[in-house]
Legacy VTK file of the C-alpha trace (Angstrom):
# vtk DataFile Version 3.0
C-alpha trace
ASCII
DATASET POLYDATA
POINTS 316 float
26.165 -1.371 36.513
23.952 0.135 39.017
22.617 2.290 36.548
21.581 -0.752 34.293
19.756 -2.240 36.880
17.633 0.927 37.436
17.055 1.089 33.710
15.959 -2.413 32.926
14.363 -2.603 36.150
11.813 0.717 34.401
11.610 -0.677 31.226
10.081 -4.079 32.900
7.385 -2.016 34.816
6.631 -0.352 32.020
6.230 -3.433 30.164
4.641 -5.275 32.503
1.820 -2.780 32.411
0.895 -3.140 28.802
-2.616 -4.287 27.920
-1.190 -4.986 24.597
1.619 -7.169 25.558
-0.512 -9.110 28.442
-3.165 -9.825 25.687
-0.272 -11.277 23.700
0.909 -13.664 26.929
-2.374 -15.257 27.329
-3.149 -15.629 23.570
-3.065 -19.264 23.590
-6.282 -19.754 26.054
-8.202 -17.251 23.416
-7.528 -20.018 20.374
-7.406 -22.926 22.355
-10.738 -23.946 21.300
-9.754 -24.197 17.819
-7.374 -26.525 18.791
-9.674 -29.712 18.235
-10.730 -28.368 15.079
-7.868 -27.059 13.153
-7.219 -31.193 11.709
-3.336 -31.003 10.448
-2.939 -27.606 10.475
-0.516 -25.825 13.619
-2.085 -22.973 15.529
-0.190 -20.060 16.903
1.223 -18.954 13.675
0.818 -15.691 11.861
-1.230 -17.274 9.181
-2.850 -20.842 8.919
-0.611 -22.939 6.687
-2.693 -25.413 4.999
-0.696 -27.853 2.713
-1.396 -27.512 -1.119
1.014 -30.267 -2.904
4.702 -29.317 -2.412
3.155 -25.908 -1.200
0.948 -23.533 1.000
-1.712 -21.933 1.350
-1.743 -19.200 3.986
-4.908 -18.134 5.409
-5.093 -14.839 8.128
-7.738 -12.531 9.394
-7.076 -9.206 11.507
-9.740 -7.266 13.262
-9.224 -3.515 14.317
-10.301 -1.846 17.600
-13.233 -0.294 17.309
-12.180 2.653 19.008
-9.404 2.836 15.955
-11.913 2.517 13.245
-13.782 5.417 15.282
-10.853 7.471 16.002
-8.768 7.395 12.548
-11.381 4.975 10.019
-8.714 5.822 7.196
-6.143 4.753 8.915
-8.001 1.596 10.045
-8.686 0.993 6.418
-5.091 0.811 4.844
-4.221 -0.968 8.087
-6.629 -3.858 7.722
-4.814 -4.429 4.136
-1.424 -3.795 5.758
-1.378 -6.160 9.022
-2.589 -8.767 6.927
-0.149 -8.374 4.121
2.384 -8.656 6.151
1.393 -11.673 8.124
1.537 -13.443 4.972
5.237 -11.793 4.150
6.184 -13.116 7.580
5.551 -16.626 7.023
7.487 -16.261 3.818
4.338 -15.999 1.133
2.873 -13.933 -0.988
0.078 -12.350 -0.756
-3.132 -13.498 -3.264
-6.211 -11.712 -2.138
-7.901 -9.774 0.553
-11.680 -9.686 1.610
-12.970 -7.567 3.890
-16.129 -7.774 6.450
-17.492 -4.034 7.189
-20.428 -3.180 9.599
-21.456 0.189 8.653
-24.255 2.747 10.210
-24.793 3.953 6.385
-22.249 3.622 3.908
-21.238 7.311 4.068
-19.908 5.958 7.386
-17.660 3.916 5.450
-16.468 5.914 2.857
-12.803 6.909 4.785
-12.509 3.110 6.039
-12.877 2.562 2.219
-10.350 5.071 0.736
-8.056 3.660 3.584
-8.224 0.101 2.313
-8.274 1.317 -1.400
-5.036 2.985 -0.742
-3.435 0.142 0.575
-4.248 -2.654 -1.888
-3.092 -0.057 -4.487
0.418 0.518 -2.759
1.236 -3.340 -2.031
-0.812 -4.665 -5.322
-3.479 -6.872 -4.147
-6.706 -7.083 -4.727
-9.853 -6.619 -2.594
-11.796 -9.336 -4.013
-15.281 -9.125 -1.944
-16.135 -9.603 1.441
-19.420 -9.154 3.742
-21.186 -5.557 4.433
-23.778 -4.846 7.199
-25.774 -2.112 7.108
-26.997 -0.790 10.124
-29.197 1.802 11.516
-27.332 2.613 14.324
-23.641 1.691 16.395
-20.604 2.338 15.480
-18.740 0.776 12.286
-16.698 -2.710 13.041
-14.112 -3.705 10.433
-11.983 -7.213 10.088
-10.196 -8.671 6.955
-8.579 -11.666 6.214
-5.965 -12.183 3.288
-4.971 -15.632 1.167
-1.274 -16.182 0.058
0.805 -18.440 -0.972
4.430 -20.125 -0.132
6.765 -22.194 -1.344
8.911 -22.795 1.561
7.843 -21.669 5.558
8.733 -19.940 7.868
7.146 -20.509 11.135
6.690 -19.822 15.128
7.460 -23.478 15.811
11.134 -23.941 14.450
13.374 -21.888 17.159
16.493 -23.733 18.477
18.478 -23.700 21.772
21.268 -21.281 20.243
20.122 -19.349 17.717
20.928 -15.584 17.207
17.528 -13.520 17.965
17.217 -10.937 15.127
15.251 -8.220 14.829
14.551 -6.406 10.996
12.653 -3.151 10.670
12.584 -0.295 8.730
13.224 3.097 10.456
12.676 4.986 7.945
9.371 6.459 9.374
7.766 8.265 11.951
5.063 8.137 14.841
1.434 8.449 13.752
-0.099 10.608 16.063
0.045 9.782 19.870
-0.300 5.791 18.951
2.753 3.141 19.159
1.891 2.942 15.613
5.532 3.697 13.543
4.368 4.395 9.934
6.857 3.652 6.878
4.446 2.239 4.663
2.010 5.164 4.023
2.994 7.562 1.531
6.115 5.001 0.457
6.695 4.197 -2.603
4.657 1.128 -4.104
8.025 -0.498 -5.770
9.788 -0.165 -2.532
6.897 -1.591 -0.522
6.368 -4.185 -2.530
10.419 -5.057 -2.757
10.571 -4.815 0.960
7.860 -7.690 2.042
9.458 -9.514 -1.282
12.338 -10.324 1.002
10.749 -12.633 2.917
9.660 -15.213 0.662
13.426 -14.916 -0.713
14.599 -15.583 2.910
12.280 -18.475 3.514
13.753 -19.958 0.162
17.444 -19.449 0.869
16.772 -21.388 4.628
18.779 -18.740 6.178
16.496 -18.857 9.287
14.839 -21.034 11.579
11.863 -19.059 12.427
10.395 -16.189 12.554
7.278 -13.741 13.576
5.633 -10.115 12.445
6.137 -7.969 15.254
2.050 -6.970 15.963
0.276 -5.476 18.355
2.470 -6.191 21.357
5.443 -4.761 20.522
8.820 -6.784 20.613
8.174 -8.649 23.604
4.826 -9.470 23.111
5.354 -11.437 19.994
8.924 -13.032 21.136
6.481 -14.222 23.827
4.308 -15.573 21.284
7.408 -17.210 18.976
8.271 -18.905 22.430
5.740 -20.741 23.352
5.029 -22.199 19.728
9.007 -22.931 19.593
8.743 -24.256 23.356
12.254 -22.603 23.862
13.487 -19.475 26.492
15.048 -16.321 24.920
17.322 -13.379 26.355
16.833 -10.005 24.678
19.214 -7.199 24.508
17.103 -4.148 25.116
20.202 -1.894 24.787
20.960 -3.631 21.415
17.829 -2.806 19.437
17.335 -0.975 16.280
16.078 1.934 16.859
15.196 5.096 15.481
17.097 7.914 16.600
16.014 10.795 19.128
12.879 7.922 19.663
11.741 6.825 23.366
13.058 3.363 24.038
10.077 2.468 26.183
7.722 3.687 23.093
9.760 1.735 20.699
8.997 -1.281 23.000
6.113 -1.343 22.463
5.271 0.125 18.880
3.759 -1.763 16.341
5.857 -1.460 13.128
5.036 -1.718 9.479
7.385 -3.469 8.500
8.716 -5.150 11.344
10.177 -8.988 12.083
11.808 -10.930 14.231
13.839 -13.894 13.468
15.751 -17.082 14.809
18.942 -18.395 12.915
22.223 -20.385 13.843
25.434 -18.093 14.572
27.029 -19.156 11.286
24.008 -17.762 9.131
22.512 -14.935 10.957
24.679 -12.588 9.137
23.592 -13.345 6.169
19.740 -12.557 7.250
21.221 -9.406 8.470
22.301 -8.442 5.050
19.857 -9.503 3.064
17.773 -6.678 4.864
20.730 -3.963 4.730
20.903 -4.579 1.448
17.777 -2.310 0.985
18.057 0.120 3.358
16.603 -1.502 6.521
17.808 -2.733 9.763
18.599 -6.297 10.730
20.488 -6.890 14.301
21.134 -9.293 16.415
18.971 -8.813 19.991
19.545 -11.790 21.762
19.506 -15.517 22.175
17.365 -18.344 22.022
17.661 -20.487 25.130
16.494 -24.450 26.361
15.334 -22.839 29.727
11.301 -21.736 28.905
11.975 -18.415 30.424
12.705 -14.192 28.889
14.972 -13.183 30.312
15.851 -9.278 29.316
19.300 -7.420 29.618
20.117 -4.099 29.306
24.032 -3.281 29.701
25.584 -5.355 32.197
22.090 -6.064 33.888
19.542 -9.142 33.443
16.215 -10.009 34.514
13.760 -12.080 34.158
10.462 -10.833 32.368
8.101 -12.431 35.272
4.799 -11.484 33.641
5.973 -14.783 30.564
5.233 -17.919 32.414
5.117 -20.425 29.404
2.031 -23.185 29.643
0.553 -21.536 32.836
LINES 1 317
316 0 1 2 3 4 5 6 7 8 9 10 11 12 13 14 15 16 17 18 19 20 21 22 23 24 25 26 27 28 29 30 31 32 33 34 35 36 37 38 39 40 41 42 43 44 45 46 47 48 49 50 51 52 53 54 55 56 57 58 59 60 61 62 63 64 65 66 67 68 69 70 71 72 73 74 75 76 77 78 79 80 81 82 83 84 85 86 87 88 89 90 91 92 93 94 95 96 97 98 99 100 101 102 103 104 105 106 107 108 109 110 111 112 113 114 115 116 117 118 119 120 121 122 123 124 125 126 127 128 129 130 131 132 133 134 135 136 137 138 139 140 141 142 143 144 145 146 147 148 149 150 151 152 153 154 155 156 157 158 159 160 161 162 163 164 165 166 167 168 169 170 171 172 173 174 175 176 177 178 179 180 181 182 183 184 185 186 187 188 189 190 191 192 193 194 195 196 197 198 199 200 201 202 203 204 205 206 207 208 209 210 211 212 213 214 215 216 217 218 219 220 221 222 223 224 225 226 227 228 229 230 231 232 233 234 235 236 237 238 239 240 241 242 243 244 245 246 247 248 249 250 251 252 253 254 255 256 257 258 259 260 261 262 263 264 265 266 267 268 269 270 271 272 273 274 275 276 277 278 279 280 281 282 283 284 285 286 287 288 289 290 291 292 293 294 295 296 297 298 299 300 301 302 303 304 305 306 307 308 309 310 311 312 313 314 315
């Protein structure tokens, strides 16, 4: 027991000091001026959901660092695509369309950010349909893009119940992109499998096996349960110990990497296996990490030992 303590009591230091994840705890206050202007549509989701007859339309934008379009502009390319893509697939859509907006000293500048994003619309099948390019003389390049899909049936931040099973589904089939948090098993995959992976979601979302759910971004684990928290208005206690995880990989990386195809999910007891193996069935991993709790706290375990996370302070 003593030993737990010490562990969770380092991962929560480590945590504490992400950038990443504090970003993530304070995202509210950087949309809150949308709030007034959004008319019937919920903010705090991974995608807008705008209602379209007995449907929706989703509606996302991403942005990447500029220090990651300077440091690896292919990369940032197929990302853009990615990110987005899968924002859509967490919400349980499909994606339509993607435009892109590209500030460029010269367009030789551009050419990598390009092949990146060509890549990706090739491997997940969807289209770059225009977008906005500036020129410039000077600066570095700046790249955002924002995707339109589709659903039939939701699934949302705003939905979690006192009781639900927290799950977490993610492929491990992968490996670390250079020194990032980044855990790439999307490029160099196989389009069919790609494509048949993010296809699960909208099939979840129609067979109402969950209550909500969230694309694990930027942020890591905790910094998107955060995130799912305050637009559920519920308290959650994760399992660190209980993750899926790659083998031979760094716990406190894993923490905080940013998957590609990564999710987190609330259900009731008496369905959450059946989330779990709709996601086995092909080859990735779905487990149970915790609970969703009436008390607005996160409180983390590892072993025998709990804490509270005291860096999430819901509607401070």
């Amino acid at each position: 027991m003593k030993d737990d303590g010490a562990t969770l009591a380092r991962l929560i230091s480590h945590l504490s000091a992400q950038a990443s994840i504090e970003a993530k705890l304070s995202i509210q206050d950087a949309y809150a001026p949308a709030e007034a202007l959004a008319g019937n549509v919920s903010l705090g989701d991974d995608c807008a959901a705008i209602p379209d007859g007995d449907q929706w339309l989703l509606f996302a934008a991403e942005g990447m660092l500029e220090s990651f379009v300077a440091a690896d502009p292919w990369f940032a390319g197929y990302s853009a695509v990615m990110v987005n893509l899968s924002d859509v697939a967490a919400m349980g859509g499909r994606s339509i369309a993607i435009v892109d907006i590209l500030w460029t000293p010269g367009l030789a500048r551009a050419e990598q950010i390009w092949a990146g994003m060509t890549a990706a619309s090739r491997a997940y099948g969807v289209p770059i349909v225009g977008g906005h390019t500036t020129i410039t003389k000077a600066g570095s390049a700046c790249l955002a893009a924002a995707v339109l899909g589709r659903a039939h049936h939701l699934i949302t931040s705003f939905d979690a119940q006192t009781g639900d099973d927290l799950l977490m589904a993610v492929d491990l089939r992968g490996s670390w992109r250079g020194a990032n948090p980044f855990w790439n098993a999307s490029v160099g995959v196989q389009p069919d499998r790609l494509r048949g992976d993010l296809e699960l979601l909208p099939t979840l979302a129609a067979k109402g096996f969950c209550h909500a759910g969230k694309d694990i971004s930027n942020g890591g684990i905790i910094g998107t349960l955060a995130m799912l928290l305050e637009s559920s208005r519920v308290g959650a206690e994760v399992w660190l110990d209980q993750l899926p995880q790659p083998p031979a990989v760094d716990l406190e990386r894993w923490l905080i990497a940013f998957p590609s195809f990564g999710f987190l999910f609330t259900a009731s007891p008496d369905q959450s296996p059946k989330v779990t193996e709709h996601f086995k069935a092909r080859g990735l991993a779905c487990a149970s990490i915790g609970r969703i709790t009436a008390e607005p706290s996160l409180v983390l375990g590892y072993g025998s030992a709990r804490a509270p996370f005291p860096a999430f302070s819901p509607g401070a």
